[in-house]
DRENBATI-801042 format. One line per 5 residues: number of its first residue (from 0); their letters; for each residue x, y, z of C-alpha. Coordinates in steps of 0.5 Angstrom, whole numbers. Layout:
<recs>
NUM = a = X/Y/Z ~ ...
</recs>
This chain:
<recs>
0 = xxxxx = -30/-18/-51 ~ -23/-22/-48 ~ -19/-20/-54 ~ -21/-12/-54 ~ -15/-12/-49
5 = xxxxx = -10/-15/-53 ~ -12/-9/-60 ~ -8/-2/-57 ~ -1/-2/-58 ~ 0/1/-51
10 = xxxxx = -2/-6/-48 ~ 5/-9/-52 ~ 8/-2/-51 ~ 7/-3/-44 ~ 10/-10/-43
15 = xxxxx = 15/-8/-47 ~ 18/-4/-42 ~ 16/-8/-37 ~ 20/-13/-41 ~ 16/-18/-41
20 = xxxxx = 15/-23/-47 ~ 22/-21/-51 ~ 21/-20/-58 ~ 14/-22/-58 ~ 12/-15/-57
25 = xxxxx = 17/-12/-61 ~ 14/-15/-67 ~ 7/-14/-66 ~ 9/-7/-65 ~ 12/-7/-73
30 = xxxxx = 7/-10/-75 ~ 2/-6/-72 ~ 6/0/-74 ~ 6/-3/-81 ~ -2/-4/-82
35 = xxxxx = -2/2/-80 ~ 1/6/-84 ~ -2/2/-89 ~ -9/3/-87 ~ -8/10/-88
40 = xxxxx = -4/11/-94 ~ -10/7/-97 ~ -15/11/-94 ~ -12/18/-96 ~ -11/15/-104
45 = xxxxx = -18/13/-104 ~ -20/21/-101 ~ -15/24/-106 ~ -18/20/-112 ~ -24/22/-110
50 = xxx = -23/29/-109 ~ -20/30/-115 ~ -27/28/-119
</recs>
């Protein structure tokens, strides 16, 4: 359950505020922001194309 800590981005958020680490946050955080985004496009498509059956 270690690892759960490290999932939210408000941890890396946080850190980076704090500025601690440097661009480590950063990137973590676009990458976060990017699957996201993703994941949700993906999941809206599959919701659409179900609803339009």
């Amino acid at each position: 359950m270690q690892w759960l800590k490290y999932s939210p981005f408000m941890y890396y958020g946080f850190r980076l505020l704090l500025k601690k680490g440097g661009l480590q946050e950063v990137w973590v955080l676009l990458a976060m922001a990017l699957g996201y985004r993703i994941c949700t496009y993906f999941c809206l498509r599959k919701r659409i194309n179900i609803c339009q059956l």
